[in-house]
N, C-alpha and C positions, 0 to 999 in steps of 0.2 A: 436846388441851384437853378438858377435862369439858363435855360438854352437859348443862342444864337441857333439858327437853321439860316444858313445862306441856300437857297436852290438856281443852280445854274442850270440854263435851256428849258427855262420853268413854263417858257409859249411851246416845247412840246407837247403830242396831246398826252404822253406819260406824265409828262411834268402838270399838265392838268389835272389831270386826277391827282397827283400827290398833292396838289395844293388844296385840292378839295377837304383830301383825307386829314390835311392840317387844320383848315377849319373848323371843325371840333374843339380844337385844345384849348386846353385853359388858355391863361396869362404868364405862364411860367415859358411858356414857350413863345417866341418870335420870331416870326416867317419873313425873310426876305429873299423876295424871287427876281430872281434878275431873268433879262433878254434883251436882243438885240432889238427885237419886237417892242420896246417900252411905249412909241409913240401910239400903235395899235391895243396895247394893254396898259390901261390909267395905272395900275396895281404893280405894273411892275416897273423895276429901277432898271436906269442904264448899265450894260458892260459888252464891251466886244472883248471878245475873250485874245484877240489879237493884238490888244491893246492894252495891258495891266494895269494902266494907270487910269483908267476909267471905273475901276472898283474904288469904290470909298472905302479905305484904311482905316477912318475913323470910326467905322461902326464894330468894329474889334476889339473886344473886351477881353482883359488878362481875368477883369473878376464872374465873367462867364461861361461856360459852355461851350465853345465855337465849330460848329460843321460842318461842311462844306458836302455838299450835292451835288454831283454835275451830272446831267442827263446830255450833254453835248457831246459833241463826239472828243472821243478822248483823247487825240492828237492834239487838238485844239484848247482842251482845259491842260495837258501836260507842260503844253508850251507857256500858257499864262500861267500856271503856277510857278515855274522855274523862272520868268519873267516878276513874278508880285513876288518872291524871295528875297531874288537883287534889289527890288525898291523896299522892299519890308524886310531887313534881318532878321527881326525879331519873330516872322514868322510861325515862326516853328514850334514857340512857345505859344502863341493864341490859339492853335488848334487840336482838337484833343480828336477829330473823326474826322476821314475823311470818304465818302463814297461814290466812287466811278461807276459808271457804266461805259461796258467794252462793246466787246461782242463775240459771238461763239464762232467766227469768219476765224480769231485765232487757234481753234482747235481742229475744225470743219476743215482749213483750207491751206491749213498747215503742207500738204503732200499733195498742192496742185501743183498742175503742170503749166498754166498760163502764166504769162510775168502778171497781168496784176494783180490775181486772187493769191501769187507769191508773193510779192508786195505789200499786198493788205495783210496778212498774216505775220509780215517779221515784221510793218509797220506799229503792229498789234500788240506785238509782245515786246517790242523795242518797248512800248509805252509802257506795258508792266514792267519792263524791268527797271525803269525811272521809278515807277511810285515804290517798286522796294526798298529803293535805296533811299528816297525819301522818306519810307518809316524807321528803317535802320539809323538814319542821320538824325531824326525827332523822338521824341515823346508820345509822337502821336499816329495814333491806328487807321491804317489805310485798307478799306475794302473795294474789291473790286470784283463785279458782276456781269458776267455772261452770259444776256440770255441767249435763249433759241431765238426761233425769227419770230420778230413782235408783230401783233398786228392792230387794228382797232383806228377810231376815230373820236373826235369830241372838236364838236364845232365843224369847223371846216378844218379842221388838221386831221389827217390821216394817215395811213403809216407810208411805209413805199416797199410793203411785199405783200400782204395778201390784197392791197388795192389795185396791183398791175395784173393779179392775177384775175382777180374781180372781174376787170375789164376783156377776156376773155370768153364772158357769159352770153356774148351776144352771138360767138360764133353756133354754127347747127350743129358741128361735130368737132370734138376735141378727140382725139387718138394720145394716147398712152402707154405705155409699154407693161407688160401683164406684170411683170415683176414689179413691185414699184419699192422701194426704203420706207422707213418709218419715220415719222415728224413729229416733234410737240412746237407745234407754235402756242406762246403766250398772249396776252390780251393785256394791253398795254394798262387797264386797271388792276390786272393781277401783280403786274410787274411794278406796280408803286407801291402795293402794299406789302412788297418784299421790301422795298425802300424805305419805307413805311418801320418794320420789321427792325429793319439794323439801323437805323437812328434811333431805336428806343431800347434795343437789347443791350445787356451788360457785354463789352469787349473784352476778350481772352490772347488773343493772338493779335501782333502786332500789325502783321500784314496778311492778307486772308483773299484767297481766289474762289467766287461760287460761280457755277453753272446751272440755271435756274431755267424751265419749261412748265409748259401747260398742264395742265391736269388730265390730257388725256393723250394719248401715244396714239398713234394713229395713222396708215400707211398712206403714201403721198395720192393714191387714185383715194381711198376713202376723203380725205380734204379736201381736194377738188368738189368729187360729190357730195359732201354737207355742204360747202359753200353754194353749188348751184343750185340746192334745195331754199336757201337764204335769201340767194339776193331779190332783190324785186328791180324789174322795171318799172312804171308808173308808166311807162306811153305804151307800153305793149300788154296788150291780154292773149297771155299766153294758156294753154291749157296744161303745154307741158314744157316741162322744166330744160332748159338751154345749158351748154351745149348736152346732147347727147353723147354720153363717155364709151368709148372704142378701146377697149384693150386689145391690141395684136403682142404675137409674141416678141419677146424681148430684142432678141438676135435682129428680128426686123426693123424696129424701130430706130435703133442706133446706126446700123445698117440707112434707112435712109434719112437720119440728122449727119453721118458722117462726112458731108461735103462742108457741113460749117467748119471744120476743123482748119479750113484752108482761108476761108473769108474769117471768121472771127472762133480761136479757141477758146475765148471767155464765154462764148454763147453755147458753144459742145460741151464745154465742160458744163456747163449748167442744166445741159440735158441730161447730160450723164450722174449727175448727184440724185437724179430723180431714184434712183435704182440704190442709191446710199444710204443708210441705217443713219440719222440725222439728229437721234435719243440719246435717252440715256440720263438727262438733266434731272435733278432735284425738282420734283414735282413743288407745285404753288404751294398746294394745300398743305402738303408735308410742313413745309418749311412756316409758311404763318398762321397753320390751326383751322378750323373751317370743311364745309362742305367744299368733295367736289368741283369744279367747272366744267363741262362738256363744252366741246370744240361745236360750232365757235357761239364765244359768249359775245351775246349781241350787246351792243350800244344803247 
C-alpha cells in the first residue's frame, strides 16, 4: 500500500536527518515535509502550525497510508491538530499513525520546585493526555517519544543544549561539583532513526509512551570532558584542552550557587540537576538494531 509520510518541523536538524534517512525509499512511499522555513527550503511546503488551515487537506487519501510526524514542539502540533479536526471531520479516518515528539522535561521535571520547569512538565503531560484521548476517539495509533537531551547539528541548525554548553569551552576553568548524575544525551541522527523505526514497525498498542537516550550513560563531569576533548577552535592554537575541569566537593559547590535561589530558581535548580541520575532511557541501539554510538557522535 502507498504510504503518505507528512513530517512536521521537517527544517529541524532532526527532522534533517529523517529526511535524509527517507531518501532511500522507493516510490511506495511519499515525503512530505512541511516548515514554517518553506521560503529558505525549496523542498519544503508551507504550514504554521498555528494556523490549520494552511495544511492542504487535499493531499489526504482515505486509499492510502496517512502519518503524521511532528518533530515541533508539541504544544503547538496538539493545538493544530485539534484545530485541522474542526476543519476536517473526517479526520480521524485518514490517519492510521501518528508520532509526537515531547520531551523527557515531563518526567525530569515533574517534582520541580520553580513555576516554570512546573509549568513545563503539566504543560507536557496536559499534551499527553490530549493525544490519548485522541487515539481512544479514532482508529488510529498515537506514539509519543521522549527523549533525553538531544543534541547535534546539520547545517546551520543546532540543537540548544549541548551548544550553550559548547560555548563554555572558552572559559580556563570550569568548577564542578565532585558528585555529578548520570546523562544519556542523544544525537539528533540517532533520534530520527527511532522515528525512522516506528513509521515502519507493525503497531500493537493504540497509544504508546517511549523514553529513548544515547547509547552511552555517562556522568554529567565525564560529558562535559568528552566534549571539551571535541570541540575545536580554528582561531586558537591551543596546546591544551579548555576549560580545565575542577571538581570541589559537592556541599561546596551548591553552597556557593545558593544565592541564585533568590535572583533566579530556574537557574539553581539547574545546578542542582547536575547532581541527578538523568538515565535510565531505552538505549538507540537497543531499540533500532545496530552498533553502539559513543558520546558524542560527531557531525
Amino acid at each position: 500500500m502507498l504510504r503518505k509520510i507528512f513530517v512536521f518541523g521537517a527544517s529541524t536538524f532532526t527532522g534533517r536527518y529523517l529526511l535524509d534517512y527517507f531518501a532511500d525509499f522507493d516510490e511506495s512511499y511519499l515525503i512530505y515535509p512541511f516548515s514554517r522555513n518553506h521560503l529558505q527550503e525549496s523542498n519544503h511546503l508551507y504550514c504554521d502550525l498555528s494556523l490549520a488551515s494552511t495544511f492542504p487537506l487535499d493531499l489526504l487519501d482515505s486509499n492510502t497510508e496517512n502519518i503524521f510526524i511532528s518533530l515541533a514542539p508539541i504544544y503547538l502540533f496538539k493545538d493544530f491538530l485539534d484545530n485541522l479536526s474542526a476543519l476536517c471531520p473526517d479526520l480521524f479516518s485518514y490517519l492510521s499513525h501518528i508520532i509526537v515528539c515531547s520531551s523527557s522535561s515531563a518526567l525530569t521535571k515533574k517534582y520541580a520546585y520553580n513555576e516554570f520547569d512546573i509549568e513545563l512538565s503539566k504543560s507536557l503531560n496536559q499534551c499527553h493526555e490530549f493525544f490519548s484521548s485522541f487515539a481512544k476517539l479514532s482508529s488510529c495509533y498515537v506514539t509519543i517519544v521522549q527523549p533525553a537531551i538531544v543534541y547535534g547539528s546539520y547545517a546551520s541548525f543546532s540543537d540548544k543544549n549541548i551548544t550553550r554548553i559548547k560555548s563554555l569551552m572558552l572559559l580556563p576553568f570550569l568548577f564542578l561539583p565532585s558528585e555529578c548524575g548520570l546523562r544519556q544525551p542523544i544525537h539528533g541522527s540517532q533520534l530520527a532513526k527511532i522515528f525512522l523505526h516506528l513509521c515502519l514497525e507493525k503497531r500493537h498498542d493504540n497509544f504508546s509512551i517511549f523514553s529513548f537516550g544515547g547509547d552511552d550513560v555517562i556522568s554529567y563531569y565525564n560529558m562535559i570532558d568528552r566534549l571539551r576533548r571535541v570541540v575545536r577552535f580554528p582561531l586558537l592554537n591551543l596546546s591544551i584542552k579548555l576549560p580545565i575541569l575542577i571538581a570541589i566537593p559537592s556541599r561546596f559547590f551548591f553552597f556557593a550557587v545558593s544565592p541564585l535561589i533568590l535572583i533566579s530558581p530556574k537557574l539553581f535548580e539547574a545546578f542542582l540537576r547536575m547532581r541527578a541520575n538523568l538515565s535510565g532511557f531505552t538505549k538507540s541501539c537497543d531499540f533500532v538494531g545496530g552498533e553502539p554510538a559513543s558520546f558524542p557522535v560527531l557531525d
